[in-house]
C-alpha positions in Angstrom: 22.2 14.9 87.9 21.8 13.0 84.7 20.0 14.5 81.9 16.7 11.7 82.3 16.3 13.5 85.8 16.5 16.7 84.8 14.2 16.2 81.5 11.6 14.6 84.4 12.1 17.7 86.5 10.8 19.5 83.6 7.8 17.6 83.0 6.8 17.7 86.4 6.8 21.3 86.4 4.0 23.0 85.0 3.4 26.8 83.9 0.9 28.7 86.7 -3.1 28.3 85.8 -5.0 31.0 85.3 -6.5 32.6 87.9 -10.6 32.7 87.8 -12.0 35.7 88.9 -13.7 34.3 91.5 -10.4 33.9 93.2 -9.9 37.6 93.6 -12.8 37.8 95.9 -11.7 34.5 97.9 -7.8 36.3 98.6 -9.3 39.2 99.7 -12.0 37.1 102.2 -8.6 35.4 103.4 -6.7 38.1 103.9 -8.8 40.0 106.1 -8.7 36.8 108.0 -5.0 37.1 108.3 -5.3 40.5 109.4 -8.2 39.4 112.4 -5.3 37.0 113.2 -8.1 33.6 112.7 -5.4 32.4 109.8 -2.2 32.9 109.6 -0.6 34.1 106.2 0.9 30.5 105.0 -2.6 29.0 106.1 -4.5 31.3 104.0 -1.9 30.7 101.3 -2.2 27.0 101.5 -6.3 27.5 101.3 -6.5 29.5 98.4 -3.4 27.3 96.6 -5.9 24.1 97.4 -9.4 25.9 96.3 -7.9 27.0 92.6 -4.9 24.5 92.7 -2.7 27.6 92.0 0.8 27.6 90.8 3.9 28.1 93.0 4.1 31.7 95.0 0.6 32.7 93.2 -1.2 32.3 96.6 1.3 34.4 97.6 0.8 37.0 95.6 -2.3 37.8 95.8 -3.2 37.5 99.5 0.9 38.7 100.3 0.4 41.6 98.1 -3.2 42.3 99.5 -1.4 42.9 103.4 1.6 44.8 101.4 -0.7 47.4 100.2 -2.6 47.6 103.5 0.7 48.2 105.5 3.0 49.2 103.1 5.5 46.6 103.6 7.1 43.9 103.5 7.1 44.1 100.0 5.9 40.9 98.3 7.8 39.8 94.7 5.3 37.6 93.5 3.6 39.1 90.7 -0.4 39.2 90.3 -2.7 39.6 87.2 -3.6 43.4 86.2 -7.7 42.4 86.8 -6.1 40.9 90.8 -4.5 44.4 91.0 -7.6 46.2 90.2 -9.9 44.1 92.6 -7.5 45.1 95.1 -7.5 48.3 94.5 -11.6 48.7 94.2 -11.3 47.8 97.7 -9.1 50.3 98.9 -11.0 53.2 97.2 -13.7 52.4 98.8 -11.5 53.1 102.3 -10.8 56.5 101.4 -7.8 58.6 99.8 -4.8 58.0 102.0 -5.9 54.0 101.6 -5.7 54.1 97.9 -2.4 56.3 97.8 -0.8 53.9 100.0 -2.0 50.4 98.0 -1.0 52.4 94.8 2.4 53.2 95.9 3.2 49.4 96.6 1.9 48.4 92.9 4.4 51.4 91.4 7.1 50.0 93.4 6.0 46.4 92.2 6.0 47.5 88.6 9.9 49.2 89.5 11.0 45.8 90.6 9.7 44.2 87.7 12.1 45.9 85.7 9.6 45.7 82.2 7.2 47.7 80.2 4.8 46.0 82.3 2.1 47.9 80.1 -1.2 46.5 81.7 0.4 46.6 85.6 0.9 50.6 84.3 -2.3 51.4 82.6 -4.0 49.5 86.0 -1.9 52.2 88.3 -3.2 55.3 85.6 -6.5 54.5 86.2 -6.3 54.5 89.9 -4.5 57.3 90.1 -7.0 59.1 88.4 -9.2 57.8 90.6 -7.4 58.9 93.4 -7.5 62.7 91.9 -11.0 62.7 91.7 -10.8 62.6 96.0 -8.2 65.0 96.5 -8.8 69.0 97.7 -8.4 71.3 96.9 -6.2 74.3 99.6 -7.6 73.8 102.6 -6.9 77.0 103.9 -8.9 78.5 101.5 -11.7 76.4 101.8 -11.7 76.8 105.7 -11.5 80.6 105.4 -15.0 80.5 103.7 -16.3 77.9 106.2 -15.4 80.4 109.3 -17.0 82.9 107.7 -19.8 81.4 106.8 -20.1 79.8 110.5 -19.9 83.5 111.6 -22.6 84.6 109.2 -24.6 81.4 110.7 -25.2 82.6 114.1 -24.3 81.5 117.5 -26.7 78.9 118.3 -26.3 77.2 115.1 -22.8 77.5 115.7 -23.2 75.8 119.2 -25.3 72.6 117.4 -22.9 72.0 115.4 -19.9 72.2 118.3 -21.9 69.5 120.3 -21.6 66.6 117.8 -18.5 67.7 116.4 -15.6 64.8 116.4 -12.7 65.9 118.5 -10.4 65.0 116.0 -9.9 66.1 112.0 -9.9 64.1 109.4 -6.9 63.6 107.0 -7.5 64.5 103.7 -5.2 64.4 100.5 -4.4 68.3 99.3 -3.5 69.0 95.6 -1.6 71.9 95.2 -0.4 74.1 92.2 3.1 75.5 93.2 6.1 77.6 91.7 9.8 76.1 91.8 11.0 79.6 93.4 14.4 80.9 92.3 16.2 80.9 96.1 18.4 83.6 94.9 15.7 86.3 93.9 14.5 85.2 98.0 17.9 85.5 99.4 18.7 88.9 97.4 15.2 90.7 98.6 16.7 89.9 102.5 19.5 90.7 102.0 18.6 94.5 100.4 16.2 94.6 103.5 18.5 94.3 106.2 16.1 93.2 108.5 13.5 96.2 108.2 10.0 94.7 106.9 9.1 97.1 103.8 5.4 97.1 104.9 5.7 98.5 108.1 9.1 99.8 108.5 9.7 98.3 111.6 12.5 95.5 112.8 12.1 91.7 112.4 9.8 90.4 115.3 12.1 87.6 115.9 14.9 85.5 114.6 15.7 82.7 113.3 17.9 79.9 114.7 21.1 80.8 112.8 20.3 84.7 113.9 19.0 86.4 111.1 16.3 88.7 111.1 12.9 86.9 110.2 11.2 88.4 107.5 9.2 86.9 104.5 9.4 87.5 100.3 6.4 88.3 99.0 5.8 88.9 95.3 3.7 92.0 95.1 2.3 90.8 91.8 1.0 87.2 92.5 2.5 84.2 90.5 -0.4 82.6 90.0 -1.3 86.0 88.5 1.1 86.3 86.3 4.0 87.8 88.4 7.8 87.3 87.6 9.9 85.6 90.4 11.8 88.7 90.1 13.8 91.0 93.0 11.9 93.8 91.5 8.6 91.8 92.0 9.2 90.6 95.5 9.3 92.7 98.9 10.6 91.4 102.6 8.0 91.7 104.9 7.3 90.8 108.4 4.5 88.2 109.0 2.0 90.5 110.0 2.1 92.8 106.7 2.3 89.1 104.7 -0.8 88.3 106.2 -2.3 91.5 105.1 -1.3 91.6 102.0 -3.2 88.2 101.4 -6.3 89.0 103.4 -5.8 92.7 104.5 -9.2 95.2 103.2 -7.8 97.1 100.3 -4.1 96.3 100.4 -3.0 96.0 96.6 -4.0 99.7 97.0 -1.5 100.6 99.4 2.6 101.7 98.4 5.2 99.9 99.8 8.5 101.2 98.5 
């Protein structure tokens, strides 16, 4: 190719427009036409290209990356402005936690493949995921243990209501957690010393496990969260039963296990 040719292929190309805001909305409108299957994706490309006259793969981006974060996958490599991200994003909090965890972990993995700072695409996925905090749990477990009681403390007929228009079906929820990295040798070395015998109730393993050994489980007699040491002399085999106890049991940080 001579050099006039290539100097015209230059000029002919020209660096991507903006992209008005108004744009954002109009992908979005698109894409959820692509997912009702009345478009398909290149058509809605080619619509939103001709409304904005967009540069090359920027259609793409924005209505490819919209579908990438509803699905999570295929991943799309065309980039989108940090304002496009959030739009996106505001649409997907308003679908729920597990929506906006998903969307988010496409625009991480976006920001990995672009292989920069990327300092807005980063300060766009901090935001959102402190949005997303604000609709995660806390334990669960806890929480339903003070919703049976209070269902019990309710009465039956209340109860009964309640059963009637119940969905069959839980909801997901997100769950944040605080947990201990525990040292697997303090675990192993409690087992070991119990040979099988729960320390709570003196009696054999109920069961085993798969590879034969005795089931049994450590527990750490003063809590972490309270301050305990992940410590053999802080921890104690015991057999699910007496675990249970010692978590909800009346009275049982009063009782000697030895």
């Amino acid at each position: 190719m001579v050099e006039s040719e290539k100097k015209t292929i230059r000029t002919n190309r020209r660096a991507p427009r903006p992209v008005p805001p108004e744009a954002y909305a109009d992908a979005y409108a698109l894409a959820q036409q692509v997912l009702q299957r009345s478009l398909s994706q290149s058509e809605a490309e080619k619509i939103l290209t001709a409304r904005y006259d967009l540069g090359d793969r920027v259609a793409l981006g924005y209505i490819g990356n919209y579908l990438s974060m509803k699905h999570g996958g295929p991943k799309v490599r065309s980039t989108i402005a940090a304002d496009g991200w959030r739009f996106l994003l505001d649409q997907f909090e308003r679908e729920g936690a597990l929506a906006l965890q998903r969307a988010l972990s496409v625009l991480w993995e976006h920001i990995e493949y672009l292989a920069g700072p990327e300092p807005k695409l980063r300060k766009v996925h901090a935001d959102y995921i402190g949005k997303l905090a604000q609709h995660i749990e806390g334990d669960p477990a806890a929480t339903l243990a003070e919703q049976v009681a209070a269902s019990l403390k309710g009465g039956d007929e209340a109860r009964a209501q309640r059963l009637d228009v119940a969905p069959a079906y839980p909801e997901s929820v997100l769950v944040a957690r605080r947990a201990f990295r525990r040292n697997a040798d303090v675990i192993a070395e409690v087992l070991v010393q119990a040979a099988g015998i729960c320390q709570g109730c003196r009696l054999e393993a109920p069961f085993k496990r798969p590879d034969g050994t005795p089931y049994l489980e450590v527990h750490h007699r003063q809590p972490l969260a309270e301050g305990g040491s992940d410590t053999v002399e802080n921890a104690i085999a015991l057999c699910p039963n007496c675990h249970r106890e010692r978590h909800y049991g009346a009275g049982y940080r009063d009782r000697e296990y030895s």
